[in-house]
KOLKOLMAR-852912 format. One line per field, with one value per residue (C-alpha): residue number from 1; residue in three letters; x, y, z. Coordinates in nm, 3 decimals. Layout:
BEGIN
num	[NUM/...] $
residu	[Ala/...] $
x	[X/...] $
y	[Y/...] $
z	[Z/...] $
***
This chain:
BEGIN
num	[1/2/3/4/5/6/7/8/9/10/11/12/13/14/15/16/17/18/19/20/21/22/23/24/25/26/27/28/29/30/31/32/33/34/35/36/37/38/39/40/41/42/43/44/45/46/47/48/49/50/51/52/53/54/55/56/57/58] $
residu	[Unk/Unk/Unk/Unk/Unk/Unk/Unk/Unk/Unk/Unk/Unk/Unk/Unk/Unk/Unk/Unk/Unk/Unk/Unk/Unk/Unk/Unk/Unk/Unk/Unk/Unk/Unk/Unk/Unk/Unk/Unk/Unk/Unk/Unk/Unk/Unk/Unk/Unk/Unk/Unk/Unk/Unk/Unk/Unk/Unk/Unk/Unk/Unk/Unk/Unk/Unk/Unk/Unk/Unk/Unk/Unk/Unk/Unk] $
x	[12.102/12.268/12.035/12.134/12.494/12.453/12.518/12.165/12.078/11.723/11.392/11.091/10.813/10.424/10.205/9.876/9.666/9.852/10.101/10.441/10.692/11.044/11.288/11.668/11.745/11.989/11.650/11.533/11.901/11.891/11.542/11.726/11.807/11.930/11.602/11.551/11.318/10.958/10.661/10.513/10.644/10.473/10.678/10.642/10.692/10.621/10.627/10.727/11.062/11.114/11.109/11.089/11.073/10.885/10.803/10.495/10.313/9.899] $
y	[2.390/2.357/2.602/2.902/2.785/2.837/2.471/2.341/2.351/2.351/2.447/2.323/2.596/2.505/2.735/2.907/2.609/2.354/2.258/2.153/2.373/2.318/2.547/2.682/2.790/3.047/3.223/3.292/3.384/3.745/3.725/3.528/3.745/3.685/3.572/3.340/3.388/3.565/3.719/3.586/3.578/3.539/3.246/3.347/3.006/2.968/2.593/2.476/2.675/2.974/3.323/3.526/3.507/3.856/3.959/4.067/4.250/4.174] $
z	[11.008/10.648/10.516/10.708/10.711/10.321/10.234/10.135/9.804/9.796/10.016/10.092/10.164/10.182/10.003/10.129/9.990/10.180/9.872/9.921/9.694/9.632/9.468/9.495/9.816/9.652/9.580/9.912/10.071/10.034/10.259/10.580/10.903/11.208/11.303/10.995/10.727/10.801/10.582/10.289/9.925/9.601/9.393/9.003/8.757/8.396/8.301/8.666/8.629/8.896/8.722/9.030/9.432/9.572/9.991/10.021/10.276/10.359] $
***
């Protein structure tokens, strides 16, 4: 997949409420393990642009 072979640019995640979000994949990177990415992250935006990207554990 181009995403874990570090060539895609961008993701697309779908949020708790059923919304479709897209943002930098370069974001997310440091998250991705051998067994891909798991858990659930809180996506920070001010004006539709991405401030932060944050794991967090329910």
């Amino acid at each position: 997949m181009p995403y874990y072979q570090g060539k895609a640019l961008s993701i697309v995640v779908r949020a708790e409420c059923g919304l479709k979000v897209q943002f930098p994949a370069m974001h997310i990177r440091k998250y991705v393990t051998l067994a891909g990415v798991q858990g659930r992250f809180c996506l920070e935006t001010v004006n539709n642009k991405f401030i932060s990207l944050t794991k967090v554990n329910y």
